[in-house]
C-alpha positions as CSV (number, residue, x, y, z in Angstrom):
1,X,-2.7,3.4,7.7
2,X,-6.4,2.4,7.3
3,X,-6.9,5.4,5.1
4,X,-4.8,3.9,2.8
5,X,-5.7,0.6,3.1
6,X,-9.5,1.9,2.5
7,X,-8.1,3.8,-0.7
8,X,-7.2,0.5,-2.1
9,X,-10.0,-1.6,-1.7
10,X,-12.5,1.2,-3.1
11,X,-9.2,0.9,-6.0
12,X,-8.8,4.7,-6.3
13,X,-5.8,6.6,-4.4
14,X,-7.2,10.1,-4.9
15,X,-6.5,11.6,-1.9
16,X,-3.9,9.4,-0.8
17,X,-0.6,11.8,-1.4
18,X,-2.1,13.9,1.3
19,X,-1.0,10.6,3.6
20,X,2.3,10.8,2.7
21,X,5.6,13.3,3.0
22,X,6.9,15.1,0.3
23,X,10.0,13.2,0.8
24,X,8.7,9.8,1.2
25,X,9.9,6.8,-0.1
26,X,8.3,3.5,-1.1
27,X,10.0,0.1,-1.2
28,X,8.0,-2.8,-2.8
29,X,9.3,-6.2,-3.2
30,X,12.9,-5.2,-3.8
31,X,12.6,-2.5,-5.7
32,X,13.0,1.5,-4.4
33,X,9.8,3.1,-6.5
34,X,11.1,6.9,-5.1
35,X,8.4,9.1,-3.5
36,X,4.8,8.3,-3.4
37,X,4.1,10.6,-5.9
38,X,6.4,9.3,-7.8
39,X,4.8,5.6,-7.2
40,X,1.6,6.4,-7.6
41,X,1.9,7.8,-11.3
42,X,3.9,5.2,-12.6
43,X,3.2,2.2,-10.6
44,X,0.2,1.9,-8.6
45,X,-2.4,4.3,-10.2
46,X,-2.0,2.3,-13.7
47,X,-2.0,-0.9,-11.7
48,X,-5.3,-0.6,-10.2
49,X,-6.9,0.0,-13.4
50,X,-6.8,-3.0,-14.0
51,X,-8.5,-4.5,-10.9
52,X,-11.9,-5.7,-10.5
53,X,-11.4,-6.3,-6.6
54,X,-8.6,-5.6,-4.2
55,X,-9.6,-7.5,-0.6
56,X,-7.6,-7.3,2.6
57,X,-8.0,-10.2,5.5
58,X,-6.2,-11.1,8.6
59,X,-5.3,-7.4,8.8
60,X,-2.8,-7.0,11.8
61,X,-0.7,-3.7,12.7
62,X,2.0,-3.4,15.3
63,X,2.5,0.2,16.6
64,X,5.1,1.8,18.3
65,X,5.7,5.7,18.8
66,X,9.1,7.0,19.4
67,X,7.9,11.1,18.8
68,X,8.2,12.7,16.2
69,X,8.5,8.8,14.9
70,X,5.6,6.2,14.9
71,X,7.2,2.8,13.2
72,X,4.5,0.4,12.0
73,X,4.2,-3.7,11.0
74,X,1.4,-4.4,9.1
75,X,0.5,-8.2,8.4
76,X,-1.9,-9.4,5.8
77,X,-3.7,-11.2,3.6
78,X,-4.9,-9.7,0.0
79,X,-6.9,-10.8,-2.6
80,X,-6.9,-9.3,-6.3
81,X,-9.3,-10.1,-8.8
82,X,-8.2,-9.2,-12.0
83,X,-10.5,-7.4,-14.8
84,X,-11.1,-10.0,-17.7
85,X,-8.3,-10.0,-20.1
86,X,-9.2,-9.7,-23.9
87,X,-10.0,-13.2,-24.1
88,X,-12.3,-13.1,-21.3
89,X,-10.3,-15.3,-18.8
90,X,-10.1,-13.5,-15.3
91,X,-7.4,-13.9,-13.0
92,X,-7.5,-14.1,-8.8
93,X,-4.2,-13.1,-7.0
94,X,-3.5,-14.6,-2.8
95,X,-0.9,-13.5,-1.7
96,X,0.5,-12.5,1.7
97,X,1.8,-9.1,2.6
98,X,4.3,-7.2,4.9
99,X,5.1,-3.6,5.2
100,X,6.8,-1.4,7.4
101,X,6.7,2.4,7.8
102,X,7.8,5.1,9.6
103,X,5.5,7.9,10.2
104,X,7.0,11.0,11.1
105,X,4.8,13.6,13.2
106,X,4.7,17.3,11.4
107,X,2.2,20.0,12.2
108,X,-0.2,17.7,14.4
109,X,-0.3,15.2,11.3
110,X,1.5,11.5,11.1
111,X,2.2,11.7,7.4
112,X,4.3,8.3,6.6
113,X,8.0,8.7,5.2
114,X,9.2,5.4,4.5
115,X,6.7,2.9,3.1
116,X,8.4,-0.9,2.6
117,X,6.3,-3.7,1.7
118,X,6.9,-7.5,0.5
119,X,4.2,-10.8,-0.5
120,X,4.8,-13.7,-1.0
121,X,2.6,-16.5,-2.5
122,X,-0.3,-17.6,0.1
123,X,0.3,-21.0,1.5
């Protein structure tokens, strides 16, 4: 999970299908965005190309393992600072975060199946 979290505060997921199962799934804020791969291309890959900074705070995970299972809670904070537009105004995102996961256990590596995450304005 800090893998991942890592990849998107340096803004670059190269390397980050590795974390993931073929057949994964990823759920963000009500929408189903299909596999990671899937995600990735059309979603978050394009989205980050447009950030200047992506900042995680009050980073808290909750564990449990249930083998070959491992179902996570992750709690946050995240700040985005957007790239100048083309008028030259820049934009900062707060926002709270949620996601849960299952990680599923396959040939000595936890590789995460189900990926579901929500945010919510920061109060």
């Amino acid at each position: 999970m800090k893998s991942y979290q890592e990849a998107l505060e340096n803004l670059n997921t190269e390397g980050t299908i590795e974390l993931f199962s073929e057949d994964s799934e990823v759920i963000e804020s009500g929408g189903v965005e299909g596999s990671f791969a899937n995600y990735n291309e059309h979603h978050l890959g394009p989205e980050l190309v447009h950030f200047q900074k992506f900042e995680f705070s009050n980073y808290e995970i909750d564990v449990v393992i249930e083998l070959p299972f491992a179902f996570t809670t992750e709690t946050y904070r995240y700040t985005i600072d957007l790239k100048p537009d083309d008028k030259g105004d820049k934009r900062t995102i707060e926002r709270e975060g949620v996601t849960s996961s299952i990680l599923k256990k396959s040939d000595g590596k936890w590789k995460i199946y189900k990926s579901h995450s929500s945010s919510r304005n920061y109060k």
